[in-house]
C-alpha positions as CSV (number, residue, x, y, z in Angstrom):
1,X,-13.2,11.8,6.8
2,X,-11.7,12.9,3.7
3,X,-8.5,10.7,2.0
4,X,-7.1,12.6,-0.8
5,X,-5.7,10.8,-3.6
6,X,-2.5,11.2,-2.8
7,X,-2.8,9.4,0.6
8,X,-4.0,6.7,-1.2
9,X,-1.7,6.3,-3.4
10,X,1.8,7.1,-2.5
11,X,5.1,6.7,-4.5
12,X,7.5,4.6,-2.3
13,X,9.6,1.4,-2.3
14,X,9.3,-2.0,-1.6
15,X,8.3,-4.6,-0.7
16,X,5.7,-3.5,1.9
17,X,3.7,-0.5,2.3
18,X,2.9,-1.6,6.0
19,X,5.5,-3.0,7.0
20,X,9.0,-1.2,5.5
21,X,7.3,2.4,4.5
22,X,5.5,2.6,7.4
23,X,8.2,2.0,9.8
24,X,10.5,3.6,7.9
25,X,8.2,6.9,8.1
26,X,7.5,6.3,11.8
27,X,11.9,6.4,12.6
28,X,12.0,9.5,10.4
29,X,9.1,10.9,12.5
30,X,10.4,9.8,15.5
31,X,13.8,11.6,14.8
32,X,11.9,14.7,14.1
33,X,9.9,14.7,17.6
34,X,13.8,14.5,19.3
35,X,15.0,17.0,17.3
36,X,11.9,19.4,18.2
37,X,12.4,18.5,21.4
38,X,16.5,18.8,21.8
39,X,15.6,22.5,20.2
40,X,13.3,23.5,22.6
41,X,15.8,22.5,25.4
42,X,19.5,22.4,24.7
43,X,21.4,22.4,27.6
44,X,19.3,19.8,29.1
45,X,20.8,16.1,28.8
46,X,21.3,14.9,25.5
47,X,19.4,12.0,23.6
48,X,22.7,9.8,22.8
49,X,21.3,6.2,22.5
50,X,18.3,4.5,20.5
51,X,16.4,2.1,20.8
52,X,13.3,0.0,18.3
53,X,11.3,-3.0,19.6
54,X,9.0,-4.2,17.0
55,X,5.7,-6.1,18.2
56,X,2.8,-8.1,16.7
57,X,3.2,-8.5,12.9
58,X,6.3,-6.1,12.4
59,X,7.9,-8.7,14.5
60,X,6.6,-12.0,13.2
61,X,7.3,-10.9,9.6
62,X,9.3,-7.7,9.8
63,X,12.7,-9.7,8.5
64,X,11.2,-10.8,5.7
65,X,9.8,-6.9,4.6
66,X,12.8,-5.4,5.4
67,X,11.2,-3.8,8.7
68,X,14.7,-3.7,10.1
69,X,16.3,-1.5,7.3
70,X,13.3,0.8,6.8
71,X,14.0,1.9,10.6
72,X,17.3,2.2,9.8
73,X,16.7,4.4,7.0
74,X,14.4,6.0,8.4
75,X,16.6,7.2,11.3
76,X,18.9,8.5,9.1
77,X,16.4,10.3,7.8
78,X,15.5,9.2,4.7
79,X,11.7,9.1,3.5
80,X,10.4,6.8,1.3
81,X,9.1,9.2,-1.6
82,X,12.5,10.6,-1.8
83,X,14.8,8.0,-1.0
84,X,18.1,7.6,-3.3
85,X,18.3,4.0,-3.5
86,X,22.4,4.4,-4.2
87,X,22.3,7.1,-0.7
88,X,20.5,4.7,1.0
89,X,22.9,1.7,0.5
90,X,25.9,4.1,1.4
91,X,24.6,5.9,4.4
92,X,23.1,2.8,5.9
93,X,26.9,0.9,5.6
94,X,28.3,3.8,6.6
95,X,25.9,3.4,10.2
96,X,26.6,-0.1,10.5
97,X,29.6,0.2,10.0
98,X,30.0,3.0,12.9
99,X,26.7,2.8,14.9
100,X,26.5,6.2,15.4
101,X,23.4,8.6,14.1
102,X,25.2,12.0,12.4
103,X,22.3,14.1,11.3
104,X,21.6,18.1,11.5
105,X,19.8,19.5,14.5
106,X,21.0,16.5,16.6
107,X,23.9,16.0,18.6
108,X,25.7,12.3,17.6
109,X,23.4,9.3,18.7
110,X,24.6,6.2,19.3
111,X,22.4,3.2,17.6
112,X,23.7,-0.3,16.8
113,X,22.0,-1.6,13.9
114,X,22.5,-5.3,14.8
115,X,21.3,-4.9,18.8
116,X,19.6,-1.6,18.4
117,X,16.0,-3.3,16.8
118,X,14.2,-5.9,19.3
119,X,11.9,-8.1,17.8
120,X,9.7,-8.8,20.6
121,X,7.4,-12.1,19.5
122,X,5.0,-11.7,22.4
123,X,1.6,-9.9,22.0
124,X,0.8,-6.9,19.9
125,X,0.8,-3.4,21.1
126,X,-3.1,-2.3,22.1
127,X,-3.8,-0.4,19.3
128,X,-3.1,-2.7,16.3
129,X,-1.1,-5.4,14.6
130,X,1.9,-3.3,13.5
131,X,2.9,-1.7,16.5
132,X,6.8,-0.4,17.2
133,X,7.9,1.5,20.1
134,X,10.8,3.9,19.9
135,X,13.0,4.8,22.7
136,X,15.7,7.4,23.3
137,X,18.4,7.3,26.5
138,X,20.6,9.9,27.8
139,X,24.4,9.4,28.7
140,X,23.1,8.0,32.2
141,X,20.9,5.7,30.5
142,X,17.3,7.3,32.2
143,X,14.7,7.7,29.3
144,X,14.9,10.9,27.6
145,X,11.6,10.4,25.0
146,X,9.9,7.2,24.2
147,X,7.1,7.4,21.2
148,X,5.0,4.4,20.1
149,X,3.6,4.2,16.3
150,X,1.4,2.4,14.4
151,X,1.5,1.2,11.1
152,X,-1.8,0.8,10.0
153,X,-2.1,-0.4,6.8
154,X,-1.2,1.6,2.7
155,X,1.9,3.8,4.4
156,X,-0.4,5.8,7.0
157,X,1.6,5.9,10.1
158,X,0.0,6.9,13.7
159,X,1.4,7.6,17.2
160,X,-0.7,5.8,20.1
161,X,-2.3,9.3,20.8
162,X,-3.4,10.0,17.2
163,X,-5.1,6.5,16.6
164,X,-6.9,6.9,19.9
165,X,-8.2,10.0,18.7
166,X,-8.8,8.5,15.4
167,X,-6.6,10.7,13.5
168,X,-5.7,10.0,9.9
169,X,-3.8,13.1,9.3
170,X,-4.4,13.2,5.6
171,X,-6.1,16.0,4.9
172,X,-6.9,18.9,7.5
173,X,-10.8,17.9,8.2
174,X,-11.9,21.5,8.5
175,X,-11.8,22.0,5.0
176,X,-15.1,21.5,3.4
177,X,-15.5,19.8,0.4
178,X,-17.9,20.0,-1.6
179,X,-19.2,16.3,-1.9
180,X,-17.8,15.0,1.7
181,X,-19.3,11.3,1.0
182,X,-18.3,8.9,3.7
183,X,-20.0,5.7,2.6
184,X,-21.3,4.3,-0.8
185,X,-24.6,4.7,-1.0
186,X,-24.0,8.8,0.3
187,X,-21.9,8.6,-3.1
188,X,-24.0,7.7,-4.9
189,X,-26.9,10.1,-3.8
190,X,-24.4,12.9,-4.3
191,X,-24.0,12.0,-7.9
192,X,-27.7,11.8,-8.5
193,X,-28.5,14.6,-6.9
194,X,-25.6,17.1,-9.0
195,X,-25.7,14.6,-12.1
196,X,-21.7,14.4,-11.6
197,X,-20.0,10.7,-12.4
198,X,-17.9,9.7,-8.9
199,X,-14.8,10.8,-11.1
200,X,-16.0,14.6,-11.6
201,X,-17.0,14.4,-7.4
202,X,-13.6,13.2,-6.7
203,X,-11.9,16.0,-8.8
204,X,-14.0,18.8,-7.4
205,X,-12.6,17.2,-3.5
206,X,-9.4,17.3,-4.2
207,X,-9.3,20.5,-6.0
208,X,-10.0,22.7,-3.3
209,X,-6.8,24.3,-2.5
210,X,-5.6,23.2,-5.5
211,X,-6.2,24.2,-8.9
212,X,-7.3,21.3,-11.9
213,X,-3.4,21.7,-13.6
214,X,-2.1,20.3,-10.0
215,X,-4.3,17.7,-9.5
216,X,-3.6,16.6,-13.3
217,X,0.1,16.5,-12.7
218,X,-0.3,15.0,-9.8
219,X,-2.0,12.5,-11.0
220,X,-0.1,12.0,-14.2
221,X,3.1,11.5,-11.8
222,X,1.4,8.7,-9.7
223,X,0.4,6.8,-13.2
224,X,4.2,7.2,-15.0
225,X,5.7,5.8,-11.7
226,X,3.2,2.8,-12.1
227,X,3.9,2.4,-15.7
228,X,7.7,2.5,-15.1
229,X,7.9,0.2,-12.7
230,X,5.8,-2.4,-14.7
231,X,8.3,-1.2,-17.7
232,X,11.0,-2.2,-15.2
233,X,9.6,-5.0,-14.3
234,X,8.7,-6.4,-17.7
235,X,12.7,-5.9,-18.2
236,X,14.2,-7.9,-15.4
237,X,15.1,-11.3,-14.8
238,X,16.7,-12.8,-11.7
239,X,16.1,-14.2,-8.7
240,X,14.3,-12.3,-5.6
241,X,16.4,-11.4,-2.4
242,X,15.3,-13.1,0.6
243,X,16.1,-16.9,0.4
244,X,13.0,-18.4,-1.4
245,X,14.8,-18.6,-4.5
246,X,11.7,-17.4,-6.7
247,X,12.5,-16.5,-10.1
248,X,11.0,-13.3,-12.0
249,X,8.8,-14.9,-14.3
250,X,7.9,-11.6,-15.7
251,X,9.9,-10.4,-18.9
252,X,9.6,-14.3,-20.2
253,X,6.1,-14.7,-20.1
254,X,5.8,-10.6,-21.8
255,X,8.3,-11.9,-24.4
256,X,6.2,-15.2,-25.1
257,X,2.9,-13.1,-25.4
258,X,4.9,-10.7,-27.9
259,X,6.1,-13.0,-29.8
260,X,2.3,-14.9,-30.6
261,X,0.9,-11.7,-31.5
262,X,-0.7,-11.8,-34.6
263,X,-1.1,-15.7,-34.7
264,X,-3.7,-18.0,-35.4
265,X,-2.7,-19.9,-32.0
266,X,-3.6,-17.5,-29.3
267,X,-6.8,-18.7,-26.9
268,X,-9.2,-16.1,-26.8
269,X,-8.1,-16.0,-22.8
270,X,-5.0,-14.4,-23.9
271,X,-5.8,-11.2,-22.1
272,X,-5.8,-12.5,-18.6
273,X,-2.2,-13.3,-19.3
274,X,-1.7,-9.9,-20.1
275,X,-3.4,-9.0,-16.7
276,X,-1.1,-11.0,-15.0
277,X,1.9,-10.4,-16.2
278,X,1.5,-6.7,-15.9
279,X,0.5,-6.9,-12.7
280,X,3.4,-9.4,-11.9
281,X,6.3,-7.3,-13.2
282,X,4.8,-4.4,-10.5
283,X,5.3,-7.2,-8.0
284,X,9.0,-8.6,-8.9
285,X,9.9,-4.9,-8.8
286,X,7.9,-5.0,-5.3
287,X,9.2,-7.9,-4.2
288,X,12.9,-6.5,-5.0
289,X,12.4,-3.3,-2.9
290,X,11.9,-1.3,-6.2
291,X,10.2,1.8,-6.7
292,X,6.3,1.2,-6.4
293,X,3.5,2.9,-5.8
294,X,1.0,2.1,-3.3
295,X,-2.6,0.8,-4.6
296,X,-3.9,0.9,-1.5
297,X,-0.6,-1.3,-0.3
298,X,2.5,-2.2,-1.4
299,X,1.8,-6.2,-1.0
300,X,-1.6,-5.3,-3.6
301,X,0.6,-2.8,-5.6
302,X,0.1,-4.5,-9.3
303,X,-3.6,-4.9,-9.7
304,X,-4.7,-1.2,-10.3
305,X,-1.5,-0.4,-12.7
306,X,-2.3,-3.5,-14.6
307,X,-5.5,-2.9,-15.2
308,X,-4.8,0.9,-16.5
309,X,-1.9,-0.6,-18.2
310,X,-5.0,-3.2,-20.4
311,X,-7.6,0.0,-20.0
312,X,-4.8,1.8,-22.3
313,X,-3.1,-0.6,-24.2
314,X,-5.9,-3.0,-25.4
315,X,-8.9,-1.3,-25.0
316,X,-10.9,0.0,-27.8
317,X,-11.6,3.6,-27.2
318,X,-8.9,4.3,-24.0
319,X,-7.7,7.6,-23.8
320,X,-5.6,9.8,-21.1
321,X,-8.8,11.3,-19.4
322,X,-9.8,7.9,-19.2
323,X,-6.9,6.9,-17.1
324,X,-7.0,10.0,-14.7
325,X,-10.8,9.5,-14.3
326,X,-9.7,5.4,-13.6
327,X,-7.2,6.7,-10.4
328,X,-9.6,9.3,-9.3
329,X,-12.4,7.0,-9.0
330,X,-10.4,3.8,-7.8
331,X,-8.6,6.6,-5.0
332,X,-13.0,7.3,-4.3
333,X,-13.1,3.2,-3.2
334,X,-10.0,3.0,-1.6
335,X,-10.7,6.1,0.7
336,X,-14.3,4.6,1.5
337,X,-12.6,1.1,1.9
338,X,-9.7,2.6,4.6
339,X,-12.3,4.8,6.1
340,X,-14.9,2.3,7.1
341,X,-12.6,-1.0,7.4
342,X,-9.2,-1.4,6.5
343,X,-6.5,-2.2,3.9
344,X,-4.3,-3.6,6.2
345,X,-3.3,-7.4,5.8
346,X,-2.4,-8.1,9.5
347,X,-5.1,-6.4,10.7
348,X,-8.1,-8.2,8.1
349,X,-5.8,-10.4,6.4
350,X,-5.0,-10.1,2.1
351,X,-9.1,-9.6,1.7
352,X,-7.8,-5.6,2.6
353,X,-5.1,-5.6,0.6
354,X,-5.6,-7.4,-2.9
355,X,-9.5,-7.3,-2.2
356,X,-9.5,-3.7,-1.9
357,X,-7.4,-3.1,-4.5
358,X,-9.6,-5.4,-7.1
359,X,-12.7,-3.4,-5.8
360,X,-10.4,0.3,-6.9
361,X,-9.2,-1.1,-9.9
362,X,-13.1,-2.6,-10.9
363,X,-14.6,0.7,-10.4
364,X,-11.9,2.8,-12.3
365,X,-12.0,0.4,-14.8
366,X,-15.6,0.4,-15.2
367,X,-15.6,4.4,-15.1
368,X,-13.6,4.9,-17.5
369,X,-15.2,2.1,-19.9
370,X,-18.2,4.7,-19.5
371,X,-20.0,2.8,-16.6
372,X,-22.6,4.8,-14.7
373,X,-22.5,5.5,-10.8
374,X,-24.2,2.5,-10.2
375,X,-22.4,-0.3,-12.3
376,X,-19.1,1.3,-11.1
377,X,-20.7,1.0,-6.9
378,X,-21.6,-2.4,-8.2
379,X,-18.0,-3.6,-10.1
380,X,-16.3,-2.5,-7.0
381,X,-18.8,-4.9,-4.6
382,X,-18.5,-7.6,-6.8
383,X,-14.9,-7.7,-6.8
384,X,-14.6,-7.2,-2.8
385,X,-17.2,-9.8,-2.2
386,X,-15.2,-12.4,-4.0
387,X,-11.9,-11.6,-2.3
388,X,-13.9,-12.1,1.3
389,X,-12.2,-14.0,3.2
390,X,-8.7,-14.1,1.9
391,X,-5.7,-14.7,4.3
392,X,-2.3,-12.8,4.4
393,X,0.3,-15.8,5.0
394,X,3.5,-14.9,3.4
395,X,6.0,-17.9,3.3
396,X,8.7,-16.8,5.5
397,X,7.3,-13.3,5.4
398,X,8.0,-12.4,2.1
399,X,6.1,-10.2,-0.2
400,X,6.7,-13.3,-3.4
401,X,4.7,-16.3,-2.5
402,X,1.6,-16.1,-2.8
403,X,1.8,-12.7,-3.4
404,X,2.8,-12.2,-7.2
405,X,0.6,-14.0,-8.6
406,X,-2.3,-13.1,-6.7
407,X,-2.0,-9.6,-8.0
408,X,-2.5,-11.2,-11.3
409,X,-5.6,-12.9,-10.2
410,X,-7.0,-9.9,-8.1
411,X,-6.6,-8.2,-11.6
412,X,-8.1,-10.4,-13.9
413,X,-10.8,-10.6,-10.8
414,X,-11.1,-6.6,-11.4
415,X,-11.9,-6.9,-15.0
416,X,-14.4,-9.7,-14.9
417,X,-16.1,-7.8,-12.3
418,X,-16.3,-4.8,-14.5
419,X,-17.5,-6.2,-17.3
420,X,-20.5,-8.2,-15.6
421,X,-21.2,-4.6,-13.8
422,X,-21.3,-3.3,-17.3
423,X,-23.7,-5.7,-18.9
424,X,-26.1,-4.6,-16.2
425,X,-28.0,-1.4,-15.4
426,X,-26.3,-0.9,-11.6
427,X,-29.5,-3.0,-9.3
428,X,-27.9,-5.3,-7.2
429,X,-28.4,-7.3,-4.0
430,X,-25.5,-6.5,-1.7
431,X,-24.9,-2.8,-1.6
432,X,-20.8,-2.0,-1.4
433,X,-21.2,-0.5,2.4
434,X,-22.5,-3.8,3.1
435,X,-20.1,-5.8,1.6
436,X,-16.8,-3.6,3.2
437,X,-18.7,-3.9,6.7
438,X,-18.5,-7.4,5.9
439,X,-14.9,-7.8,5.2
440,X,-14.3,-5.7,8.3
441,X,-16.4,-8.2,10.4
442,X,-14.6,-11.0,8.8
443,X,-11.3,-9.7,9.5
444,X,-12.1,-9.2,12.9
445,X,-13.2,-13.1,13.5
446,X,-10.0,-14.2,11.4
447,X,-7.2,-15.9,13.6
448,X,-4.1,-13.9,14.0
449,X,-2.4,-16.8,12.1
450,X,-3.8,-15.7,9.2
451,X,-3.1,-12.0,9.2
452,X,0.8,-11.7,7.9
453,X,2.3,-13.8,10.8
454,X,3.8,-16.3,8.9
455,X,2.6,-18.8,11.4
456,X,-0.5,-20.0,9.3
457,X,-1.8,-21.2,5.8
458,X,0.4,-21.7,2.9
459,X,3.5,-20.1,5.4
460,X,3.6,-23.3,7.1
461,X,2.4,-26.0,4.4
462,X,5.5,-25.4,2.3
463,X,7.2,-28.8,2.0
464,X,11.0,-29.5,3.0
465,X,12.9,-29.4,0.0
């Protein structure tokens, strides 16, 4: 299986990848299926009435992500790499307002935003934890197409017949490419073998069909979208949406660290507030449905920009080559990670999520600080191996508590894991196929309470105020 960059990390908006892109993709796709189908058939009855149920996690914490807009949004047709956030807003009053569907190739559809979206707390659909089932009704009422999708984790959306076929849908699978590694240690054989760094193997993958000058533009557009939104985020103050009340911490703590540059006061641990806070203003912006992109997720969106962010900014010896061979080697891990596990945090709980991204970010950091194959296999191990473990229990469900700050932490996590890789020659006891079989293992044995419910851990141990 072959992920492509781009799948792994996609430009989109807040605050989850799983649980508002996801859906949000899934309506859109949904809405294409009827109007394929309405085309093929005209003057057979119409589809005049929708309805969504969302099951398992999409209903336990779906209010909190947004889940309920996205498919609004997405039934309008709007996508999350494109969205307008000013269209958005008017077309989605306009459809409350009205409760009726107006878009090309469809006759009007009738869908009530308010009754229109069940959230159906019994058991997850079969096939995973963020299941929703769509359903379209003629004028009589008799079912006129019914699809079900999964979300499965980082944006990637699957029907019920393409996950029991085990089909990503990324990248067409007949393609051969010229280093088709599926696990670490393959990866590693492949750059022994050719004497190519995992960055150069990457790049030679994702440039078939496309030529070096797209791949580099490509790539250059996922990292200004990063660094924007930490810009953005480095730049705001307020208070997030959603009824927790959590202030953006963000642009104070960047404007305290500016201001005791150059003084005789700073700690040298300085730089882990610089991790943090980077990766914190992604988060805010996250947390606020911003523009993000997804690294692998939207809920572990700040630890790879923040670690490019210090790679460039206080790094001796950073370049731009540096920073494209960081995202190709952190999209290497990601796509092994997704592949052979998940990044999912109701499926394997925050250990996929902010674990994986700490592993990305650890091996593109250590690439581009000049680490070899092996120190960057062993950085990304190191990092996973001490996220193990970790539970996805968002208070009430939203992407702020503990979520912000444990960006910063899986980032500063990233870094230390790094530079120990660094400062040896790449030997190592737990081999990084190991260590992802292990968090996949884990996640399967974690209780459900743990896995973005909202009905374990910190969710429920927040006191009465």
């Amino acid at each position: 299986m072959f992920l492509s960059i781009f799948d792994i990390f996609k430009i989109g908006v807040g605050p989850s990848s799983s649980h508002t892109m996801g859906p949000m993709l899934a309506s859109a796709r949904f809405l294409d299926a009827l109007r394929e189908r309405w085309a093929r058939a005209p003057d057979a009855p119409a589809p005049l009435r929708i309805e969504a149920v969302l099951r398992g996690s999409l209903a336990f914490t779906g209010k909190g992500h947004a889940t309920d807009r996205a498919v609004v949004l997405g039934l309008l047709g709007l996508r999350p790499d494109t969205l307008d956030p000013d269209e958005a807003v008017r077309r989605e009053a306009a459809l409350r307002a009205n409760a009726w569907i107006d878009v090309a190739g469809l006759p009007r559809i009738r869908f009530d935003a308010e009754t229109g979206i069940v959230f159906d707390y019994g058991p997850p659909l079969p096939g995973h934890a963020n299941g929703m089932i769509l359903r379209a009704f003629d004028a009589e009422g008799a079912p006129y197409f019914t699809e079900t999708y999964y979300s499965i984790g980082g944006g990637f959306v699957l029907t019920a017949e393409e996950l029991s076929g085990g089909d990503i849908k990324a990248v067409d699978a007949s393609v051969l490419r010229p280093y088709p590694f599926g696990s670490a240690a393959e990866m590693l054989v492949m750059g022994a073998a050719s004497r190519r760094s995992i960055a150069a193997m990457k790049r030679a993958n994702e440039t078939v069909g496309r030529g070096d000058a797209e791949l580099d533009a490509g790539l250059d557009r996922i990292w200004a979208v990063m660094d924007a939104c930490i810009d953005r985020g480095l730049a705001t103050e307020g208070t997030l949406p959603g009824g927790l009340n959590v202030r953006r911490r963000a642009r104070r703590i960047h404007q305290a660290l500016l201001s005791e540059r150059g003084s005789n006061s700073v700690q040298p641990h300085v730089a882990n507030d610089w991790l943090s806070v980077y990766a914190m203003a992604i988060n805010e912006e996250n947390a606020g449905g911003g523009r993000v992109v997804t690294a692998p997720t939207n809920g572990a969106a700040g630890v790879v920009p923040a670690v490019i962010r210090y790679y460039r900014d206080h790094c001796i010896g950073a370049n731009h080559a540096g920073v494209r061979d960081f995202l190709l080697t952190a999209a290497a891990i990601g796509g092994l990670i997704k592949t052979n596990a998940s990044i999912s945090g109701a499926e394997v709980g925050c250990q996929g999520e902010v674990g994986s991204a700490a592993a990305m970010a650890a091996a593109g950091f250590c690439a581009a600080l000049g680490g070899t194959n092996e120190q960057v296999e062993n950085a990304a191990e190191i990092a996973l191996e001490h996220h193990l473990g970790l539970t996805c229990d968002p208070i009430r469900g939203l992407v702020q508590v503990p979520c912000i700050e444990r960006n910063g932490l899986g980032a500063i996590k990233a870094v230390a894991a790094a530079s120990l890789a660094l400062r040896g020659d790449g030997s190592h006891i737990m081999p990084l196929d190991n260590c992802i079989e292990a968090m996949k293992q884990t996640g399967r044995d974690m209780s459900v309470r743990y896995k973005e419910t909202s009905t374990g851990g910190l969710a429920v141990n927040l006191p009465e105020c």
